[in-house]
C-alpha positions as CSV (number, residue, x, y, z in Angstrom):
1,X,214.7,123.0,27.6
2,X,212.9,120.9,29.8
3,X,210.3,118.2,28.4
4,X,207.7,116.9,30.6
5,X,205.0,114.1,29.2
6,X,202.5,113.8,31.8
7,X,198.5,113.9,31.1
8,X,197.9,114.2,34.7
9,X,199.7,117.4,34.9
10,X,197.4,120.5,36.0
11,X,198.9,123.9,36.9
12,X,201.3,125.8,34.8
13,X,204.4,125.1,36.8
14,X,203.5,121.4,37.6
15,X,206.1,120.2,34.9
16,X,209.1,122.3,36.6
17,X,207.4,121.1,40.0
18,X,208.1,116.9,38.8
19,X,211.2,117.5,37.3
20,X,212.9,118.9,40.6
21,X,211.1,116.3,42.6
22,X,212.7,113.6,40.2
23,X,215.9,115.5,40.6
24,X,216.0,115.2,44.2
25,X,215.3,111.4,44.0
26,X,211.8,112.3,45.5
27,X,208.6,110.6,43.9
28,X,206.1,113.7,42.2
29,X,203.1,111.5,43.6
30,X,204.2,110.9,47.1
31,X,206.6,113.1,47.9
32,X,208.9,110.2,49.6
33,X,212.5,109.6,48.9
34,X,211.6,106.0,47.6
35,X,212.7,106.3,43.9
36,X,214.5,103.0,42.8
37,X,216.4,103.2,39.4
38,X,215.4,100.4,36.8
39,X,216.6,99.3,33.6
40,X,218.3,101.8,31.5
41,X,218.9,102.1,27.6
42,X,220.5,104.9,25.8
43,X,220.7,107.9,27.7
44,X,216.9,107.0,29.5
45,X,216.3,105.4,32.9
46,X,213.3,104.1,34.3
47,X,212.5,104.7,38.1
48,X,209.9,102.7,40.3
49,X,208.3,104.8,43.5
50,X,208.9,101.4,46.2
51,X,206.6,103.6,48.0
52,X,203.2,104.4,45.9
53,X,204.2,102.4,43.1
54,X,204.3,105.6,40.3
55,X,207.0,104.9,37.3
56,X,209.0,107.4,35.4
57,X,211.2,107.0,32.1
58,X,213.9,109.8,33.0
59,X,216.6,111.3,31.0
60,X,220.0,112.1,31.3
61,X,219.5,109.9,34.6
62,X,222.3,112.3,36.6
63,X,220.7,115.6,35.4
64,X,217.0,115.0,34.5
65,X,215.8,117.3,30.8
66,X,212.7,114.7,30.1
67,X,210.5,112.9,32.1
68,X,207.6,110.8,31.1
69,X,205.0,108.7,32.9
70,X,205.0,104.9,32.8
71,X,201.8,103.3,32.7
């Protein structure tokens, strides 16, 4: 199962659509391969877009199941 938290989110298959874009180190927002991990705790991650500024919380970190919005 695959948990997205994202208010932003629109079309039905957005939540798959940012979770593979996360998975391929690529920014949902941008689309750029700019993702720069931050601090971790637990199994969770954070990662900062360098490029457009957009910040996830991500976890597993490796093999991305949640996702959720910072800020």
């Amino acid at each position: 199962m695959i948990v997205v938290e994202d208010t932003k989110l629109a079309p039905p298959n957005a939540a798959e659509q940012m979770i593979t874009h996360l998975r391929m180190d690529r920014c949902p927002d941008c689309q750029k391969h700019s993702l720069q991990p931050g601090p971790r705790g637990g199994s969770a991650q954070n990662l900062t877009c360098t490029s457009c500024g957009a910040r996830w919380n991500v976890a597993p970190p490796r093999y991305i199941m949640f996702a959720q919005r910072i800020g």
